[in-house]
C-alpha positions as a Python dict, from the first residue, in 0.01 Angstrom:
ca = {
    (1, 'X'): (0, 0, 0),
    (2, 'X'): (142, 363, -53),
    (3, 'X'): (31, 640, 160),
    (4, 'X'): (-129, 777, -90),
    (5, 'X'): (-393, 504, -112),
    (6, 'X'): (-406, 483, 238),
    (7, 'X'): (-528, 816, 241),
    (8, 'X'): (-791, 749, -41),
    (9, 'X'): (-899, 423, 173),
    (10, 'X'): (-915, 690, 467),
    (11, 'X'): (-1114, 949, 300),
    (12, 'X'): (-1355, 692, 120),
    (13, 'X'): (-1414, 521, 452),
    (14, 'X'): (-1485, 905, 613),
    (15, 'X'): (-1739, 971, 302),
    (16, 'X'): (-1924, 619, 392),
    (17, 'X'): (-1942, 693, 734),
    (18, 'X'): (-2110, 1063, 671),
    (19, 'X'): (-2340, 905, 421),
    (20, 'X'): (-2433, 659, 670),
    (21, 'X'): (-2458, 937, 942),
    (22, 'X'): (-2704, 1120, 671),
    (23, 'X'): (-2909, 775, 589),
    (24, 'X'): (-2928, 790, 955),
    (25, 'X'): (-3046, 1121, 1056),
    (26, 'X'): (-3259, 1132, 758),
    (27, 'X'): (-3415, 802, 927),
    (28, 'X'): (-3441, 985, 1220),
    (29, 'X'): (-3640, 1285, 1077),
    (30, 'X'): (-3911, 1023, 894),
    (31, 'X'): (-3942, 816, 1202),
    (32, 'X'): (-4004, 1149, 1412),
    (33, 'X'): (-4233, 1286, 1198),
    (34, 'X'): (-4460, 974, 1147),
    (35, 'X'): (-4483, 882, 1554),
    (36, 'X'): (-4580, 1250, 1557),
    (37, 'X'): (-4850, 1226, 1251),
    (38, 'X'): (-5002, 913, 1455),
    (39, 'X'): (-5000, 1089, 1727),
    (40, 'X'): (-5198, 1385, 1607),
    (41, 'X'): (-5454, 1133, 1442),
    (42, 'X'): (-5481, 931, 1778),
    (43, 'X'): (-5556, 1272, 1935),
    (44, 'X'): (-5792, 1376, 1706),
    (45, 'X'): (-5966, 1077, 1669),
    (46, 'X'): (-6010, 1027, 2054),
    (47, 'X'): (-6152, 1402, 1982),
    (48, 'X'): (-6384, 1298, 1721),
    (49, 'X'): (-6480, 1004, 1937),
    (50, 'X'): (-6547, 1214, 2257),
    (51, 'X'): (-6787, 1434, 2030),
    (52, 'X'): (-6993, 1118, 1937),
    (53, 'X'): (-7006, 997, 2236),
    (54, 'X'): (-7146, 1288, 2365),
    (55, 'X'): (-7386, 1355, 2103),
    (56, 'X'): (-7543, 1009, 2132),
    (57, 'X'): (-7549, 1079, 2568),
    (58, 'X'): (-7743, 1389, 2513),
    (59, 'X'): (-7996, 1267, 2245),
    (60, 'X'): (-8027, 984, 2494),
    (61, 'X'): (-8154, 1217, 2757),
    (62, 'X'): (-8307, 1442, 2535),
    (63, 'X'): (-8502, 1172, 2424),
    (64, 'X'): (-8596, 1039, 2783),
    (65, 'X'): (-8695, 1380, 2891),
    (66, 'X'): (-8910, 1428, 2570),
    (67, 'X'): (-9067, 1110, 2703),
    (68, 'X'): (-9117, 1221, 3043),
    (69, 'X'): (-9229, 1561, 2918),
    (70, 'X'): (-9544, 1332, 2704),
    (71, 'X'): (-9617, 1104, 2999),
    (72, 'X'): (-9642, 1442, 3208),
    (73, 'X'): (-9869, 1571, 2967),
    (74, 'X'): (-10060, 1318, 2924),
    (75, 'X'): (-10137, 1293, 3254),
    (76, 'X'): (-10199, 1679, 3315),
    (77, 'X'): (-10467, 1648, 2997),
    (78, 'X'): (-10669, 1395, 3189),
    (79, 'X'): (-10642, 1596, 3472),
    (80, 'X'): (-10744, 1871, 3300),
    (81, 'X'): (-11033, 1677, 3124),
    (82, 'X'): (-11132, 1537, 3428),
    (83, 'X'): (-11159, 1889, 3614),
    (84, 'X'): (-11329, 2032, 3295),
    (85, 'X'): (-11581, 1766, 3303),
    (86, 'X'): (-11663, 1817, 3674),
    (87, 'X'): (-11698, 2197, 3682),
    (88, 'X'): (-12013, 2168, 3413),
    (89, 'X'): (-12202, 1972, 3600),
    (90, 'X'): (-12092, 2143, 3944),
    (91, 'X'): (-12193, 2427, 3717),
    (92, 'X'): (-12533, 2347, 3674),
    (93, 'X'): (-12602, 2260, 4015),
    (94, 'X'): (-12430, 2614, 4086),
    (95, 'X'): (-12665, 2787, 3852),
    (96, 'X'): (-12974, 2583, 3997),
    (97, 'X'): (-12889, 2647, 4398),
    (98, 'X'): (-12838, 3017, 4305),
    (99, 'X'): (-13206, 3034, 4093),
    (100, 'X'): (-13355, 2813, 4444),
    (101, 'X'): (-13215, 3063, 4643),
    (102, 'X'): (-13321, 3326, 4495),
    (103, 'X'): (-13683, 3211, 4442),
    (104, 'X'): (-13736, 3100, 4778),
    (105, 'X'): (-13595, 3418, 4968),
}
C-alpha cells in the first residue's frame, strides 16, 4: 500500500466518521424535538383534562345547589300558603271583634 492510498483510506475513513457524526446529531435533533412535542401534548392534555374536570365539579354543585335552592322553595311556598291561608280567616275574626267592639261600646 503506497502512501498515497493510505491517505485516501485516511481521508475516506475521516468522511465516514463526519457522516456518521451528522447521522448522529441529526438523530439527536429528531429525538429532541419529538420528547419535546410529547411533552407539550402531555401538558396540554393534562390542561384540557383539568378544564373538564372542573367543569363537570361545578355543574355538579351547581346542580346540587339548584336542588337545594327548589327544596328551599318549596318549602318557603307552603309556608307561605300556610300563613296566607291563616291570616283570612284570622282576618275575619279581626273584622268581626272590631264590628263587636264597636257595637257594644
Amino acid at each position: 500500500m503506497g502512501m498515497s492510498e493510505v491517505l485516501r483510506s485516511i481521508k475516506n475513513a475521516e468522511q465516514a466518521a463526519e457522516k456518521r457524526l451528522a447521522d448522529a446529531q441529526d438523530e439527536s435533533a429528531k429525538i429532541l424535538s419529538d420528547a419535546r412535542r410529547q411533552a407539550s401534548e402531555t401538558v396540554q392534555n393534562a390542561a384540557d383534562e383539568t378544564v373538564a374536570l372542573t367543569q363537570n365539579i361545578l355543574d355538579a354543585a351547581r346542580n346540587k345547589a339548584q336542588a337545594e335552592a327548589d327544596q328551599v322553595k318549596s318549602v318557603g311556598s307552603g309556608e307561605v300558603a300556610t300563613i296566607e291561608s291563616n291570616s283570612s280567616t284570622n282576618q275575619d275574626k279581626a273584622v268581626q271583634l272590631v264590628v263587636d267592639a264597636l257595637t257594644s261600646a
